[in-house]
C-alpha positions in Angstrom: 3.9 -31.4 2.7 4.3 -28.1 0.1 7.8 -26.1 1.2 8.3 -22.6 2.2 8.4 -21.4 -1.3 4.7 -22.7 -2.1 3.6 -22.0 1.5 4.7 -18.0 1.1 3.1 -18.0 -2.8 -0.5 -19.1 -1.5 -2.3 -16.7 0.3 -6.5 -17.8 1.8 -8.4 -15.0 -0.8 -8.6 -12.1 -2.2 -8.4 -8.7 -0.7 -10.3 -5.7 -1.3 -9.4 -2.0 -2.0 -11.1 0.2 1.2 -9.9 3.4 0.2 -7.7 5.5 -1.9 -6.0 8.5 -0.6 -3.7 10.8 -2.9 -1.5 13.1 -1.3 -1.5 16.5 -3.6 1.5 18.4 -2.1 3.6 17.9 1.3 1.6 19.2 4.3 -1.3 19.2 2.4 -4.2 16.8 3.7 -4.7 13.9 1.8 -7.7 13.3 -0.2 -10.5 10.5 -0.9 -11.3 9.4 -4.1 -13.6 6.8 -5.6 -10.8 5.7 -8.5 -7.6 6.7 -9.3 -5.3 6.0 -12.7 -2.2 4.2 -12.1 0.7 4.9 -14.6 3.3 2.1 -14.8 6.9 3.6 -13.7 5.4 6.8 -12.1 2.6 6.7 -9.5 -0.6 7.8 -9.3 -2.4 10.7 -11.0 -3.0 13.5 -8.4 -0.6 12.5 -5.8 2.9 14.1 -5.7 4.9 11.0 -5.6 3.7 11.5 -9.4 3.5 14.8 -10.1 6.8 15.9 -8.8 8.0 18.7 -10.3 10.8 17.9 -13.4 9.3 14.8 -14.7 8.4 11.2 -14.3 9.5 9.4 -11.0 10.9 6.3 -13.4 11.9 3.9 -11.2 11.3 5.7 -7.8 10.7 2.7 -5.6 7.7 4.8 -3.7 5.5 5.2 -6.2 2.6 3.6 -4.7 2.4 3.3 -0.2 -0.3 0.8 0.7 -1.6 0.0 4.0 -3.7 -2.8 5.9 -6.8 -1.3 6.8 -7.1 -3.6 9.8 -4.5 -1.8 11.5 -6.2 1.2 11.9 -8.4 0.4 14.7 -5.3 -1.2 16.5 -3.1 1.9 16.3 -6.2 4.0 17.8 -6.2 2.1 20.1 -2.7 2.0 21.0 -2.3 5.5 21.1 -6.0 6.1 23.2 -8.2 7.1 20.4 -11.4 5.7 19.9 -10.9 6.2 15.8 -8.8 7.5 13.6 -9.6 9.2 10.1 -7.3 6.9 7.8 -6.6 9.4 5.6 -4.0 11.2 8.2 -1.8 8.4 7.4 -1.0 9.6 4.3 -0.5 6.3 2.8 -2.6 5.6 -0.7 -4.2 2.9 -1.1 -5.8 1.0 2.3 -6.5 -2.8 1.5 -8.5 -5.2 3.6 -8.9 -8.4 3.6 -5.1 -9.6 3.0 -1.8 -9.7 4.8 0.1 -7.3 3.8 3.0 -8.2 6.0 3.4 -11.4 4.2 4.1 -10.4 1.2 7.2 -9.3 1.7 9.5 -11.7 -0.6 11.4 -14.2 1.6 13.1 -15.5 -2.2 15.3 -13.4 -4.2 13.9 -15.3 -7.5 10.6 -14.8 -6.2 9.2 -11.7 -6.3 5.6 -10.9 -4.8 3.2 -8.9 -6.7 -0.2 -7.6 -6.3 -2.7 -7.8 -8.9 -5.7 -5.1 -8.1 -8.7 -5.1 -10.2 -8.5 -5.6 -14.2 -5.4 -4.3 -15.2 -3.0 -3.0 -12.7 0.1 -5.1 -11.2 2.1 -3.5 -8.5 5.5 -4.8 -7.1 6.3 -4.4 -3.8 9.7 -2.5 -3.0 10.0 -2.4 0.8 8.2 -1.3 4.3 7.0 2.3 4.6 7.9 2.8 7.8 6.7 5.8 10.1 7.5 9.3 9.7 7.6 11.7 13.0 5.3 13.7 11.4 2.5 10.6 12.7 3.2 12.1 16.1 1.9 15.5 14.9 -0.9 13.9 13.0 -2.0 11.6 15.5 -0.6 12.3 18.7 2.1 11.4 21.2 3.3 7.7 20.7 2.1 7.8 17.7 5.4 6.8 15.7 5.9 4.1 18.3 2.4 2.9 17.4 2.8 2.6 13.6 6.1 1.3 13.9 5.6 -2.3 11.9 2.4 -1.4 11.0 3.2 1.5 8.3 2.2 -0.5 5.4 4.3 -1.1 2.5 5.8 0.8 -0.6 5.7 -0.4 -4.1 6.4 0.2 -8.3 3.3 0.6 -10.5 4.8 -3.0 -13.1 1.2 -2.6 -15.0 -0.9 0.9 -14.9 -4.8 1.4 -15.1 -7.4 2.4 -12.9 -8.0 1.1 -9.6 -11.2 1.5 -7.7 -12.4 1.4 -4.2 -13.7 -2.3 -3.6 -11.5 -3.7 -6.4 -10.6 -7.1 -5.6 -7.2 -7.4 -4.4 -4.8 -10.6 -5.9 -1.1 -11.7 -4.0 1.0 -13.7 -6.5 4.7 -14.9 -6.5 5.9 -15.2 -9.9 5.8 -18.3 -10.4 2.0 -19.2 -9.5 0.7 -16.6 -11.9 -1.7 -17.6 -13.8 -2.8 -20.2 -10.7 
């Protein structure tokens, strides 16, 4: 019988990239786009967490906010909405197909990454819980709704381009390469 530590390294598939979002300047609405470049350290080109005014974000542990796409339809429908456009939860890069909420490290020594297309490795860094600006973007509950369901935060470890329907990898370190 494998242990927890091979149990939480092994995950069914592969995900897939839905959408990308970029957020170009707070309160401004976030934008689709077909690819995006990650840079390693920074973010991603065209979104603010990025941009930022006096430099590079080294470090920044928000760099990157992902979120499972199949929680959309069940935060709708928490907060009585038939649909909601995914883009109002300003969170870059919507992945399907994976479980996002388990790949959240349970070993120090063990860190969980994400490998998405060719080239680009992210490192996840923590939740990105709810704002109460989802209230305003969504409506009333709204915060409530999201809350464990935000998605997650995360470094760029290895930049390059990521596209929608790029397939989607969970790894611990130590089954890379597996």
């Amino acid at each position: 019988m494998a242990d927890l530590r091979h149990l939480t390294s092994r995950f069914p598939r592969a995900g897939r990239v839905r959408a990308i979002y970029l957020r170009p300047a707070r309160g401004v609405p976030a934008v689709s786009v077909a690819s995006v470049l990650a840079v390693a350290g920074r973010g991603l080109v065209g979104d603010r967490s990025c941009e930022k005014e006096g430099g590079p974000r080294l470090g920044h542990k928000r760099q990157v906010t992902l979120m499972q796409a199949e929680h959309v339809p069940l935060i709708a429908g928490w907060i009585g909405q038939e649909r909601i456009d995914p883009a109002n939860f300003r969170r870059n890069l919507h992945l399907t197909g994976i479980n996002l909420l388990a790949t959240r490290k349970l070993f120090a020594d063990q860190p969980v990454r994400i490998a998405i297309g060719h080239d680009v490795v992210l490192v996840f860094t923590g939740p990105c819980d709810p704002c109460s600006k989802m209230e305003d973007a969504l409506g009333a509950g709204a915060y409530n709704a999201m809350r464990g369901h935000g998605g997650l935060t995360a470094e760029i470890a290895v930049g390059g381009t990521i596209a929608v329907d790029d397939a989607v990898r969970v790894f611990a370190e130590d089954t890379i390469g597996d």
